[in-house]
C-alpha positions as YAML, in Angstrom:
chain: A
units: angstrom
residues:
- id: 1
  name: UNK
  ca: [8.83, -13.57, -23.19]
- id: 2
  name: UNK
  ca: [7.79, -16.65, -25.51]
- id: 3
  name: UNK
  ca: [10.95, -18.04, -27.06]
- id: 4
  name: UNK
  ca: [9.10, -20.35, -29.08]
- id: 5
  name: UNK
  ca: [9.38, -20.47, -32.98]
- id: 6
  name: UNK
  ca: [6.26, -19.65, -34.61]
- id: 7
  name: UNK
  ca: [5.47, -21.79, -37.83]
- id: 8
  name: UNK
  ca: [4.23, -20.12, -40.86]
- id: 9
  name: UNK
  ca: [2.01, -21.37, -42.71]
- id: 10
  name: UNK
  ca: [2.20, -20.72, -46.60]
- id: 11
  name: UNK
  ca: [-0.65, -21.81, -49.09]
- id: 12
  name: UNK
  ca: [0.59, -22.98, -52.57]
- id: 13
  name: UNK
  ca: [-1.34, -22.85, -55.80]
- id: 14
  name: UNK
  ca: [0.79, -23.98, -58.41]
- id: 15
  name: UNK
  ca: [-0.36, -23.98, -62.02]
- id: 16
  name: UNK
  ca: [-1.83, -27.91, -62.82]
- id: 17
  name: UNK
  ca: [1.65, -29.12, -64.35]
- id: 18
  name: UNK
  ca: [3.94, -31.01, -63.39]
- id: 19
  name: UNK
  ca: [6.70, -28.70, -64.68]
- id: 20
  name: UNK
  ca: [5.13, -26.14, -62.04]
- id: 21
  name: UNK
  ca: [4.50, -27.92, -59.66]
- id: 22
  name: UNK
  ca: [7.69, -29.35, -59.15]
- id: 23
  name: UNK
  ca: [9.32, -26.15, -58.25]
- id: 24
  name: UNK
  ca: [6.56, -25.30, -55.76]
- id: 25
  name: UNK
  ca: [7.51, -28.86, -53.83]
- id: 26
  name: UNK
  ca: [11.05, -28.34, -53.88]
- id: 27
  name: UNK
  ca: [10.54, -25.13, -52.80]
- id: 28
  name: UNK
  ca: [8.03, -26.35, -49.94]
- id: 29
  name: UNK
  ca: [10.57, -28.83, -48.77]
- id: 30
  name: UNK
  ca: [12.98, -26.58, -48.43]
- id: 31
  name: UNK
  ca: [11.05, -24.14, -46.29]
- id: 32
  name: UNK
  ca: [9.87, -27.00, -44.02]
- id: 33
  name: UNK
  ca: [13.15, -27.07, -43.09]
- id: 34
  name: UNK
  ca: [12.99, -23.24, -41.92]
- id: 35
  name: UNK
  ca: [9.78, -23.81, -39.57]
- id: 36
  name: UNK
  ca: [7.74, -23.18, -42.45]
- id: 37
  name: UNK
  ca: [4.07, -25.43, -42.42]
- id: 38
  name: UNK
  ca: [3.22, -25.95, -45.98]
- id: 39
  name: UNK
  ca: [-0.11, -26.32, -48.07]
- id: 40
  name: UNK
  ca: [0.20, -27.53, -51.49]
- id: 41
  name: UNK
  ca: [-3.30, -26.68, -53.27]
- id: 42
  name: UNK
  ca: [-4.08, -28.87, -56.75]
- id: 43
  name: UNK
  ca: [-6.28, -31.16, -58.09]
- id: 44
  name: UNK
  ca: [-6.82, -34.44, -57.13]
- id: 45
  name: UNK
  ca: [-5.16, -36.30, -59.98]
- id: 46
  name: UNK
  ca: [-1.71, -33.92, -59.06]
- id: 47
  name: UNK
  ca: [-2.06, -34.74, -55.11]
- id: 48
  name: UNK
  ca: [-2.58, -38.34, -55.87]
- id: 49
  name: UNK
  ca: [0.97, -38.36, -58.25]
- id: 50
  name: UNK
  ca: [2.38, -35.86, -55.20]
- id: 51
  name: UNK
  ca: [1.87, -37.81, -52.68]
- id: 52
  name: UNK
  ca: [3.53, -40.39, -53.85]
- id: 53
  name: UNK
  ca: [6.77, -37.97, -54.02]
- id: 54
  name: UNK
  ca: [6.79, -37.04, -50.46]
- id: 55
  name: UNK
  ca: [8.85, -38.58, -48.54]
- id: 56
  name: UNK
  ca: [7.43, -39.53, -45.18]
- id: 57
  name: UNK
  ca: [9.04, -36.85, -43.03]
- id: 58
  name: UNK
  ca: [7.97, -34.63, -45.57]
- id: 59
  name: UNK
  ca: [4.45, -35.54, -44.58]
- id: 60
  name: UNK
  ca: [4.72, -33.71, -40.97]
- id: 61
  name: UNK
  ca: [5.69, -30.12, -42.24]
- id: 62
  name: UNK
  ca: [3.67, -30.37, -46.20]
- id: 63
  name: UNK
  ca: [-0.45, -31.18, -46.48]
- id: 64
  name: UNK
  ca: [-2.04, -31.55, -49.63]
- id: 65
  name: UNK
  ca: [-5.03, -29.80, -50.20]
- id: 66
  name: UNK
  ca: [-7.65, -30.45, -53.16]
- id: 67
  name: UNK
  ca: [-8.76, -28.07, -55.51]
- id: 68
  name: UNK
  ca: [-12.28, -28.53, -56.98]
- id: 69
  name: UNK
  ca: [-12.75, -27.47, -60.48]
- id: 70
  name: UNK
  ca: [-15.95, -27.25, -61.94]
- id: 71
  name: UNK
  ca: [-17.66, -30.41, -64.27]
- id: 72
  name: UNK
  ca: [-17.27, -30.39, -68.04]
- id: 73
  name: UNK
  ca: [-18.35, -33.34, -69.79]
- id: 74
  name: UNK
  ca: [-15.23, -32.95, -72.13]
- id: 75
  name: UNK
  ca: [-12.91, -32.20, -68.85]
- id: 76
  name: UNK
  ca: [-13.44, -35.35, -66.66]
- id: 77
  name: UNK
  ca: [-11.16, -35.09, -63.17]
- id: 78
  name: UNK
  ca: [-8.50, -37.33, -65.18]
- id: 79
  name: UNK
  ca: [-7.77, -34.59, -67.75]
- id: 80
  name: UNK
  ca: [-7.47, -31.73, -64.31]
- id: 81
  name: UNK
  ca: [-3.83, -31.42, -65.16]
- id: 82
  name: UNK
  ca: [-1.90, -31.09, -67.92]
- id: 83
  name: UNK
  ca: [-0.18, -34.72, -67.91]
- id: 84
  name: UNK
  ca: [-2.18, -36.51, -70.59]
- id: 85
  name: UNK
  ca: [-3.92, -33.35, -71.85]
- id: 86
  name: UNK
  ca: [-5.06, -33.18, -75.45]
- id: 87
  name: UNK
  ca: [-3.97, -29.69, -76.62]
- id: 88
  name: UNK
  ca: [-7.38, -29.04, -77.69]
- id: 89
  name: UNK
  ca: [-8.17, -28.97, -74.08]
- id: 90
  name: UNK
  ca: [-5.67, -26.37, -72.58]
- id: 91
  name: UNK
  ca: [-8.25, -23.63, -73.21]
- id: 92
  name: UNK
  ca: [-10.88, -25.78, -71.01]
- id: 93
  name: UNK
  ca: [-8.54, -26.68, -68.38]
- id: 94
  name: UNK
  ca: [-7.78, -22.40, -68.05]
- id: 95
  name: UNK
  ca: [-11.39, -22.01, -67.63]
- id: 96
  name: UNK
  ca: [-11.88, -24.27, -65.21]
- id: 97
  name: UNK
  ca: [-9.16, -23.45, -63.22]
- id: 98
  name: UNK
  ca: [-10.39, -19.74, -63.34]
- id: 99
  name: UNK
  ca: [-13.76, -21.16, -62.62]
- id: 100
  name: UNK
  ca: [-12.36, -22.83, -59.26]
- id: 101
  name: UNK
  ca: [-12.49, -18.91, -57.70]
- id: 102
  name: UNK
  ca: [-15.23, -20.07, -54.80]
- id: 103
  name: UNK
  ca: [-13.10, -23.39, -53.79]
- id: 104
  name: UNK
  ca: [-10.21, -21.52, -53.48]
- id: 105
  name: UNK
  ca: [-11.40, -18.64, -51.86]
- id: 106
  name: UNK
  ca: [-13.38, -21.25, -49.10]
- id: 107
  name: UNK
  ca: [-9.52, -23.02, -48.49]
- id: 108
  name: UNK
  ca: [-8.49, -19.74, -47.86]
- id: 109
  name: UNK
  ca: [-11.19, -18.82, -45.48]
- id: 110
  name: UNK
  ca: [-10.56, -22.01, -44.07]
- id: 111
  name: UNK
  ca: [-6.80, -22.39, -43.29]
- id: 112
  name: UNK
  ca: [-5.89, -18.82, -43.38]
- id: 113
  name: UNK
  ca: [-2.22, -19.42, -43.94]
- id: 114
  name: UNK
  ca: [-0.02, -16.19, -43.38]
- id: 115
  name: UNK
  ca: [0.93, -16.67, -47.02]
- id: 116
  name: UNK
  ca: [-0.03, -17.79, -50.32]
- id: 117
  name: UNK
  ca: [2.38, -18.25, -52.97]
- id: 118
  name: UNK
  ca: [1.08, -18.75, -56.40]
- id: 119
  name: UNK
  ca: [1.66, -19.20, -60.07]
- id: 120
  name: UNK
  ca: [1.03, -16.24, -63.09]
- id: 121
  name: UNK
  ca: [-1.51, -18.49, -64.22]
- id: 122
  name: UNK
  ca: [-3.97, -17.82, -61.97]
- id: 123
  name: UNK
  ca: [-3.80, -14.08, -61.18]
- id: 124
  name: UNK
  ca: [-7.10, -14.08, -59.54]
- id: 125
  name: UNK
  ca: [-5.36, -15.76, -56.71]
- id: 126
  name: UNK
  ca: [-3.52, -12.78, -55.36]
- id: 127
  name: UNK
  ca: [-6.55, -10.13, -55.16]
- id: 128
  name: UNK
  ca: [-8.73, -13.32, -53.53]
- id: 129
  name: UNK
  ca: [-5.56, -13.37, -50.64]
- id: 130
  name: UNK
  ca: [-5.85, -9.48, -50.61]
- id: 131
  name: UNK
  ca: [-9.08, -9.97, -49.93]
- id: 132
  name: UNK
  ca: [-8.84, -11.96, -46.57]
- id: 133
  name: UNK
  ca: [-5.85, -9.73, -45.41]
- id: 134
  name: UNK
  ca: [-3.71, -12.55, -46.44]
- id: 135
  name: UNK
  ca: [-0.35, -11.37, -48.24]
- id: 136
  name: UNK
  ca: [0.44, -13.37, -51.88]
- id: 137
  name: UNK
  ca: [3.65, -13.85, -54.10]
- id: 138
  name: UNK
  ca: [3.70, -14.81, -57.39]
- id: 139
  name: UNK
  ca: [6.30, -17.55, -57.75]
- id: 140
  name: UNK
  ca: [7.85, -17.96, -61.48]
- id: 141
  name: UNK
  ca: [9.20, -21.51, -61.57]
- id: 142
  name: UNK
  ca: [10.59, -20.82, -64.98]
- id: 143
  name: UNK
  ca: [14.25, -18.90, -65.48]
- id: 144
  name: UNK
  ca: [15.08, -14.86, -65.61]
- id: 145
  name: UNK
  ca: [15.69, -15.55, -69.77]
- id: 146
  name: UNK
  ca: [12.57, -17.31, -70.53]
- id: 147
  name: UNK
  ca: [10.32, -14.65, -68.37]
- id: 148
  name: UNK
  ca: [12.50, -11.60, -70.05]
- id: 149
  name: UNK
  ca: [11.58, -13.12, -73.71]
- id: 150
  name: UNK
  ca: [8.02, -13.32, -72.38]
- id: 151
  name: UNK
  ca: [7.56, -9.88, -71.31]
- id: 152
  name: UNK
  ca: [9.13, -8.29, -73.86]
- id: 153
  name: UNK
  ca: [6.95, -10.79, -76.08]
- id: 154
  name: UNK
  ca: [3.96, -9.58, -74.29]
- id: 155
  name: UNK
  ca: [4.59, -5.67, -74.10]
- id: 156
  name: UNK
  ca: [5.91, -5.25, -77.47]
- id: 157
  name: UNK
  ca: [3.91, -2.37, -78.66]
- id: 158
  name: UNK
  ca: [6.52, -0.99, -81.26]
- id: 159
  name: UNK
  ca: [7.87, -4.23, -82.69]
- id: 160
  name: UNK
  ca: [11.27, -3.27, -81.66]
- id: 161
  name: UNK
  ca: [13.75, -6.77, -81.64]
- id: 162
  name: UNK
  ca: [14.47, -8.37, -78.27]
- id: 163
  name: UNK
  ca: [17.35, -7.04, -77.63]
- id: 164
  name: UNK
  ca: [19.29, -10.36, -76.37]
- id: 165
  name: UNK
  ca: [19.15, -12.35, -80.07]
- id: 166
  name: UNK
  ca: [21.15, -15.10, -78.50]
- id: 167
  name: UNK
  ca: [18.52, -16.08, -76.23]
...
C-alpha cells in the first residue's frame, strides 16, 4: 500500500482586486500547509504586486499563473485590475475578464488541478471546470451580512424590507 500523501492541486481565479484576491492568498497559504499545491490565476499587473507578497517558502507550495485578457485600446494591461481603475472602466474590465473564457479554459486543459476555486464574478468559470471533469467552488471573500443584503437585494421581487434593518 502507498503511504504517501498525495498533493492536491487547486486552481484559483480570484476576481482582479485586491480586496479578492487577498482572501484567495491567505486562503492558499493556509492550504499549503495541508499538502495542498496551489495555482493562483490573475493578470499580470496582480501577479507582479503578488509576488512580491509571497514569502519565499510560500513559493514551493503557490505558482502564479497569468491570465490573458483580450486588447482594448481604452483597457491597456496596466488598468487589468481594479487598483488604479477609473470607474468608467469597471464595465470594460467585466468584459474582458468574461472575454478571457479561451485562456482560462487552455490553463485548465493544461494543469488540470483537482480543483478550482473561484470568485461570483466570473460564473463562467465553474461550467468551464464542469466541463473538463474538474470539480469548482465558488469562494465569497466577503462576510455572511454583506452576501445576505446582496441576495435579498438581488431576489427582491415583492419589495418586501430586509428583514435585518440593523445591518
Amino acid at each position: 500500500m502507498d503511504t504517501r500523501k498525495r498533493s492536491y492541486r487547486i486552481l484559483m481565479l480570484p476576481w482582479l482586486a485586491h480586496g479578492h484576491i487577498s482572501p484567495f492568498l491567505e486562503l492558499a497559504k493556509a492550504l499549503t500547509k495541508r499538502n495542498f499545491y496551489i495555482y493562483v490565476c490573475s493578470t499580470p499587473i496582480n501577479l507582479n504586486s503578488l509576488e512580491q507578497n509571497l514569502a519565499q517558502k510560500d513559493n514551493i507550495s503557490i505558482k502564479l499563473v497569468e491570465l490573458q485578457l483580450p486588447i482594448f485600446p481604452e483597457l491597456p494591461p496596466h488598468y487589468h485590475t481594479t487598483n488604479g481603475l477609473p470607474p468608467h472602466l469597471m464595465p470594460t474590465l467585466k468584459e474582458a475578464v468574461d472575454m478571457a473564457k479561451a485562456s482560462f479554459q487552455n490553463i485548465l486543459i493544461t494543469l488540470k488541478p483537482d480543483l478550482v476555486l473561484c470568485d461570483f464574478l466570473q460564473p463562467w468559470a465553474p461550467s468551464l471546470a464542469s466541463a473538463q471533469n474538474i470539480p469548482a467552488v465558488v469562494f465569497l471573500s466577503f462576510g455572511a451580512a454583506a452576501f445576505s443584503y446582496m441576495v435579498h437585494s438581488l431576489s427582491n421581487l415583492d419589495n418586501t424590507e430586509y428583514p435585518f434593518p440593523s445591518i
